[in-house]
N, C-alpha and C positions, 0 to 999 in steps of 0.2 A: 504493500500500500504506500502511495506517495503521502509525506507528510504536509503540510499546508500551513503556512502562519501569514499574520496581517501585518501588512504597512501603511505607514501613516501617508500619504502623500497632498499637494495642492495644484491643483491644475491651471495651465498659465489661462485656461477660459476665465472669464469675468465671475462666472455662475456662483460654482461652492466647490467645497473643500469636499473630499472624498475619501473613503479607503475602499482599497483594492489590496488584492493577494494575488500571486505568482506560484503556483506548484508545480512543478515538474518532475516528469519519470523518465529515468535514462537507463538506455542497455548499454551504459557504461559503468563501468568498474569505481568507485568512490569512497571510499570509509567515511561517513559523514562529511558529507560535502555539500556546499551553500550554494545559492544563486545570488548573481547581483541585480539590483531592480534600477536603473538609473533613471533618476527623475526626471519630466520633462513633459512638454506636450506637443502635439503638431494636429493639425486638423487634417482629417480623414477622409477621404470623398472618393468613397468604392461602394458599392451596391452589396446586396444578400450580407446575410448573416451566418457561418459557419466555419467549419476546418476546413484546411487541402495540405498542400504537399508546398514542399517550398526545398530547391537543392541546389548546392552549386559545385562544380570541382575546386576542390582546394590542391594548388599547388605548391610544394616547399619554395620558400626563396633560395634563391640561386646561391648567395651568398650572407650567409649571418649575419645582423643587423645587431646592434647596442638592445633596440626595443623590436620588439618583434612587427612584421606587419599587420593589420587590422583587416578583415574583411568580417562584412557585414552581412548577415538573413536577414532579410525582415518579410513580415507577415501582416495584410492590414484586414481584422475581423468584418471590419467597415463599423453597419450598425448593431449597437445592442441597447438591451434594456439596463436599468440600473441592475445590480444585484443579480447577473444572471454567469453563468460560466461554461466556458468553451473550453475548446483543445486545439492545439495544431502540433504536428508532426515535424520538425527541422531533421533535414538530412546534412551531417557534415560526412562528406567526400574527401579520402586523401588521396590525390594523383600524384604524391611525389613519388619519392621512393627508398623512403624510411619511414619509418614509426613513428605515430605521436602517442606519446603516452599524455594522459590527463594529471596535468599536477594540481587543478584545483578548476574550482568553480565559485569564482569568487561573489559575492554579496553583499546589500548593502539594506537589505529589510529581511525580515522575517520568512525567508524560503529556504525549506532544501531538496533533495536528490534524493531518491529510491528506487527500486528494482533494482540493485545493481547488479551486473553480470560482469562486465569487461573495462581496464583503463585505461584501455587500449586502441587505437586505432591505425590495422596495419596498413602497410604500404597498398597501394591501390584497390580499397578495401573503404565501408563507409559505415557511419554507424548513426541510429536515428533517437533525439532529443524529443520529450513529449511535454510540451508548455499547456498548462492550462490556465488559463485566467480569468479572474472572477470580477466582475467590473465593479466601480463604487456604488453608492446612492444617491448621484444625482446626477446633471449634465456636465460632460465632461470629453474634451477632445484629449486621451491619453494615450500615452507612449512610454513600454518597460522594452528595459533589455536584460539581460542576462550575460556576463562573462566566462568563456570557457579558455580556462589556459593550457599549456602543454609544456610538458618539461625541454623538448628539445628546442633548442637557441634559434634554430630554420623553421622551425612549426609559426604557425601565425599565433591571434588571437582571437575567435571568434567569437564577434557580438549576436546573436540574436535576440531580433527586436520584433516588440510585436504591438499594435497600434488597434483603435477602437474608437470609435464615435457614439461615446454614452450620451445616451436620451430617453428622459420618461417620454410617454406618452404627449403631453405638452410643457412647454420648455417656455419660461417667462425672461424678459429680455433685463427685465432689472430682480434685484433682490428684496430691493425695498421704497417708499415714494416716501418723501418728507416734505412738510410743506410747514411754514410759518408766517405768521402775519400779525396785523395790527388791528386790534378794536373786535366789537359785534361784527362790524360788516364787512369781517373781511371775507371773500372767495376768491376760488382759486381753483385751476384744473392743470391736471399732468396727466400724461399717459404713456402707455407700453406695450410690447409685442408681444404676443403669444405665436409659436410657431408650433405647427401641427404636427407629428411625427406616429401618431397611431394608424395610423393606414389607411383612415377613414376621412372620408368628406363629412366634415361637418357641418350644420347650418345655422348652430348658436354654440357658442361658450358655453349658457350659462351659466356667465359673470352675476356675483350677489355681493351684497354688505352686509356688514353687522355692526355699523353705527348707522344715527339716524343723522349728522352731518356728512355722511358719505352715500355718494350715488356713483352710478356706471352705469357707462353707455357700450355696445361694440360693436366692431364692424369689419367685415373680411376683406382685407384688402387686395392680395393676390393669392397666386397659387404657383409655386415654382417646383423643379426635381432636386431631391436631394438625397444620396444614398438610395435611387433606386426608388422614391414614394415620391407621390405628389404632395409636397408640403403645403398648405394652409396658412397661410400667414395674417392674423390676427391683429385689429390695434382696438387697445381697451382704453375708455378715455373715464379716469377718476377726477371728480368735482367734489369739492369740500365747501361747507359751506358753514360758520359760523355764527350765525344769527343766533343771538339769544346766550350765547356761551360766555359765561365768566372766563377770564386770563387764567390758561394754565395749558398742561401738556397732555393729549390725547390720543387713545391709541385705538387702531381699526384693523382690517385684514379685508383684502380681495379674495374670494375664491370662484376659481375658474375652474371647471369640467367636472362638476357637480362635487359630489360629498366623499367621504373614504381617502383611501391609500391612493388611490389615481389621484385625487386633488393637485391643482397647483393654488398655494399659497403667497399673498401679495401683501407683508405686512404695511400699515401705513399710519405715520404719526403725524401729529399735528401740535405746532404749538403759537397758543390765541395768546398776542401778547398784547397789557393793555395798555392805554394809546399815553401814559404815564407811568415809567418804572423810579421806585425808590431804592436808594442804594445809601446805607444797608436798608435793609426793613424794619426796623425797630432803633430808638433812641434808647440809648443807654448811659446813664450820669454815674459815673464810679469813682473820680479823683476831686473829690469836693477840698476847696483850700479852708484858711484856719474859721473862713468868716462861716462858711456852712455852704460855698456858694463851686458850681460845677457847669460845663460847658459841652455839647455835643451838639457835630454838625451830619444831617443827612443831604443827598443830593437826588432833586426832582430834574429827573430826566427823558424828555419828551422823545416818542419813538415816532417813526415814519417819515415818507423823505422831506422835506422841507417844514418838519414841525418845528412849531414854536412856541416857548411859555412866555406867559408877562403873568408878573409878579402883581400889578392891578389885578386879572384875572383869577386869582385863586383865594380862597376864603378859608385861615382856619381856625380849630373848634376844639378843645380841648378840656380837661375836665380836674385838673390841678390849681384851678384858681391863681392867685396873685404869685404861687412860688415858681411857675413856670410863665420868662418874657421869651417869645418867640422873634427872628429879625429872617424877613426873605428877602434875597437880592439876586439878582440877574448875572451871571457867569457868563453864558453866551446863548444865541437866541435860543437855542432848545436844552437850556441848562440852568436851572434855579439852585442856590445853597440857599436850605433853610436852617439857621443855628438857634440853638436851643440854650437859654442859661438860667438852672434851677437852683433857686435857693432852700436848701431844710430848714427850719426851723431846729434848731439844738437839740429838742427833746425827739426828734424826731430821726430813726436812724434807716429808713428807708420806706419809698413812697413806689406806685403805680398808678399808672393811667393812661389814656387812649389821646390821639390826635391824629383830629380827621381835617381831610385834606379836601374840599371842594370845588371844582374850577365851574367857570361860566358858561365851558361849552359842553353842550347834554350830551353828545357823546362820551362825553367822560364823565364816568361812574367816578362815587364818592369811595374815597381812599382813607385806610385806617392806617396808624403806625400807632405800635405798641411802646409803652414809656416803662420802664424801669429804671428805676435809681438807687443806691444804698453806699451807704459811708464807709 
């Protein structure tokens, strides 16, 4: 039985991170001997899915080299599914006319070598390598090789490489939408591909939400060949829409080609900012001098492109009576310092309370900042 272990890899596709496993059975001779996985990707563009044969004659070099020479199999599965596994067969062929003995199989993730029978490959004589490979879980254009060496200094290095075009069923063009804005009113739209890869003509997504500030639209836009199927090419248009939503961060999801394990998943956040950020959030009086008396400044900070605060404009309200004098002044045009300087009373060794911030224009909601003080 051939043994099988997993590797971590990351696909230079845009999509997701995957693992995949490499096992292979050789009727070659090995005392525990490894495979190498060399990481990598390359996009694939060959039809059907399955094994074949793959051989070439290897010829000694004429003259020993420092490093040996490289020649390469390669094998392209074309399309598969996530999570699914194949075979193919490499024949390495020796047309010199000496021996290669097998001094290793070198590696560089989690595989090795079984069935052994021979470590041997004689002179005009060929012996056949059995790759199986187990694709990741998700979309992915990947590429492993394997390293076979040989003791003798004229034997080459044989790479076999073997190549695959992972694809679920539908294949989403981003990983995630983000969108952020200013105020109740803010909306906005973004959108993204789906490409079709199940074999089938489709004539809806359905595309659904699961917030009530997110809607989709979709629309098929063409149909091209790729590995063999006519692809489907999809574009799903997501609107956000924030009416009525308090300043904060929100979170949604697209799902595309109904429910289950087939799903494609389209996380999407959102964050309503509102149309006045204070920094920090809360006043805090902690270095009071000998008289009882302490000093803190927050900063009102106007968002959106050419906002502006005026200090006439804002009204505030607070609930500490005579021991808190408030002063706002103008920084720059979307920038107010409001400084705060409370005085305790002696017997008094720490106070709370609230100040509210109200400006003139009704889009902008009444703002709290929390007061703490203590000696």
């Amino acid at each position: 039985m051939a043994a099988c272990g997993w590797g971590r890899w990351r696909s230079a596709s845009k999509h997701l991170c995957c693992e995949s496993w490499i096992c292979c059975a050789a009727a070659l001779v090995l005392p525990i001997n490894s495979l190498a996985c060399n990481r990598g990707a390359q996009y694939a563009d060959v039809s059907g899915i399955g094994a074949g044969q793959a051989s070439a004659p290897l010829a000694a070099a004429a003259t020993p080299a420092a490093q040996p020479r490289v020649i390469t199999l390669e094998h392209d599965f074309g399309l598969l599914r996530p999570k699914s596994v194949t075979k193919h067969r490499f024949t390495i062929e020796n047309a010199s006319g000496s021996n290669w003995t097998v001094k290793r199989v070198g590696r560089t993730c989690a595989c090795t070598v079984a069935n052994v029978s021979s470590g041997v490959i004689k002179a005009g004589t060929s012996e056949q390598i059995e790759v199986a490979y187990r694709s990741g879980q998700g979309a992915a254009d990947d590429r492993r090789s394997i390293s076979v060496h040989f003791v003798e200094p004229e034997a080459p290095r044989v790479e076999l490489v073997v190549k695959a075009a992972v694809r679920p069923p539908l294949v989403a063009s981003t990983r995630q939408l983000q969108f952020s804005g200013v105020g109740m009113r803010f909306r906005d739209e973004q959108s993204f591909e789906i490409e079709n890869y199940s074999g089938k003509e489709l004539t809806s997504l359905g595309a659904s939400v699961n917030a009530p500030w997110l809607s989709v639209r979709e629309e098929l836009r063409r149909s091209e060949a790729k590995f063999g199927l006519r692809c489907q090419v999809w574009r799903v248009q997501v609107r956000v829409d924030a009416s009525g939503m308090s300043p904060g961060h929100y979170q949604g999801t697209v799902t595309v080609g109904g429910q289950g394990d087939d799903a494609t998943l389209v996380p999407v956040s959102l964050h309503v900012r509102g149309p006045v950020d204070i920094v920090p959030e809360r006043m805090f009086f902690g270095a009071f001098d000998d008289g009882g008396t302490a000093q803190c400044t927050v900063l009102l900070r106007a968002n959106g492109e050419n906002a502006k605060l005026d200090p006439a404009d804002v009204k505030l309200h607070h609930d500490l009576g005579d021991w808190l004098a408030l002063k706002l002044k103008n920084r720059s045009g979307a920038l107010l310092e409001l400084r705060g300087t409370l005085s305790l009373p002696r017997a008094v060794q720490s106070a709370k309370g609230v100040l509210s911030v109200e400006f003139n224009d009704k889009d902008h909601t009444v703002m709290t900042i929390p007061i703490f003080a203590t000696r």
